[in-house]
Each structure stands twice: as structure tokens, then as C-alpha cells.
C-alpha positions in Angstrom: 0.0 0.0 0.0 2.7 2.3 0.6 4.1 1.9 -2.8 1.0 2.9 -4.4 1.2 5.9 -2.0 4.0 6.8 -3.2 3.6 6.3 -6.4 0.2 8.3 -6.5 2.2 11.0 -5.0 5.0 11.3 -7.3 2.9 10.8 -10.5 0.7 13.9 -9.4 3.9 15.7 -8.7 4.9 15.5 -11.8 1.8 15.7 -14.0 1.8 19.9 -14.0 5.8 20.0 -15.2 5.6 17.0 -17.5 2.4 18.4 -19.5 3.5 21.9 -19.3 6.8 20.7 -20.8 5.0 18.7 -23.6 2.8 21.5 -24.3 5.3 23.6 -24.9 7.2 21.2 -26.8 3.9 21.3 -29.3 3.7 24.7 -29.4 7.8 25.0 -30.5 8.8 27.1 -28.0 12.1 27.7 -26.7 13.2 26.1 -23.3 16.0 27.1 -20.5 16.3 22.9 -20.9 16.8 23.0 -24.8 20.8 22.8 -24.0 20.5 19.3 -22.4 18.3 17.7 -24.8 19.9 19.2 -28.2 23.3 17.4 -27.7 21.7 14.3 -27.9 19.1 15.0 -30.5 21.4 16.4 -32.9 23.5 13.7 -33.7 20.4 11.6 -33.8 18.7 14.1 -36.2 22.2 14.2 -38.4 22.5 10.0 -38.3 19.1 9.6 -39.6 19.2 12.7 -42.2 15.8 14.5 -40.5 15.3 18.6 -40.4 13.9 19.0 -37.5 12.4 22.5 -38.7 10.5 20.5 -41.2 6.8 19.5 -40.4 5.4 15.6 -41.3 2.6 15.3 -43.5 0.2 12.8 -42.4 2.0 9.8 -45.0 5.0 10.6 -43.2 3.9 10.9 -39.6 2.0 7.6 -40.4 4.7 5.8 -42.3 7.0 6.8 -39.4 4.2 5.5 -36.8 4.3 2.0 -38.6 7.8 1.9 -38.6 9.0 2.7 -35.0 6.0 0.1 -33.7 7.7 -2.6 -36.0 11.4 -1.7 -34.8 9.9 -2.2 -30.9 8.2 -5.1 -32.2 11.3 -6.7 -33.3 13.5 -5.3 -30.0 10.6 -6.8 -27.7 10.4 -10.7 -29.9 14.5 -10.8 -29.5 14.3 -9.9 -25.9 12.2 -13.1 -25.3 14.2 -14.9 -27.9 17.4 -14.4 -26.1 16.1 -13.6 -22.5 17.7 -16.3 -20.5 21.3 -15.2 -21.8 20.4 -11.6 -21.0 21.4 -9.8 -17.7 19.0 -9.1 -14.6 16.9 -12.4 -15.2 16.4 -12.9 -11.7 13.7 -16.2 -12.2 15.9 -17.6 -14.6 13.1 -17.2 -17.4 13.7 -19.3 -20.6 13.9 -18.2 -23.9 10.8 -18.6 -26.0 10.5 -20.4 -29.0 9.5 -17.5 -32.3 6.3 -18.5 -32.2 5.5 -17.9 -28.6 7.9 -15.0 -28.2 
């Protein structure tokens, strides 16, 4: 019970920052916080060839929707293909077979 305490607690802490950060992401606004993300978006933006002052259409937002659920896809069916090599497998879980996984 005290877990969900605390969690209830620091979930409702955190709503009011967290949306007023994503809504101002949306709107494009500048941030005092912009220095800490852009070193890491940057060379992500470069690797992958994307202007991030360019907007998506709605066949690239989707086609890009599509393709980042079938990269996680993928991650998540390796993870339980190779889980009982993998670190921090504290039950000693098998791995699955493709199908199942």
C-alpha cells in the first residue's frame, strides 16, 4: 500500500511539469532545458538525415508511426528470444520459441 502511496504521489507531482513541458514542446517554443536535450538530439537528427524544422505530412507521420511500432516489435520478440542469456533475469526465465515469443 505504501508503494501505491508513493507512487500516486509522485505521479501527481509531476503531472503539471511534465504536461506543461509537452505543451510547450507542441507549441515549439524555446526552453531554459533545450541545451540538455539538443546534444543528444542532434547527432540523432544528423544519423538519420531528418530537419527537424521541417513539419510531417500525415503519409510521413504515419509511415513513421508503422515503422518505429515494428522496430519495438522486433526489439521486444528478440528480448524473449534471447532472455535467458540476457542480464537481470532474476527467475531464470527461458527463452521462448518464435512463435510464442
Amino acid at each position: 500500500m505504501l508503494e501505491f502511496i508513493l507512487l500516486l504521489v509522485i505521479v501527481t507531482a509531476l503531472a503539471y511539469p511534465l504536461g506543461k513541458y509537452l505543451a510547450w514542446i507542441m507549441q515549439n517554443r524555446k526552453m531554459k532545458i533545450d541545451p540538455l536535450f539538443n546534444w543528444i538530439e542532434k547527432p540523432i537528427y544528423a544519423l538519420l538525415g531528418i530537419d527537424p524544422k521541417q513539419g510531417m505530412n500525415v503519409k510521413t507521420y504515419s509511415l513513421s508511426f508503422v515503422i518505429s511500432c515494428l522496430v519495438i516489435g522486433l526489439i521486444t520478440w528478440l528480448l524473449f528470444m534471447f532472455q535467458a542469456s540476457l542480464p537481470l533475469n532474476p527467475n531464470h526465465a527461458p527463452n521462448m520459441s518464435w512463435d510464442l515469443a
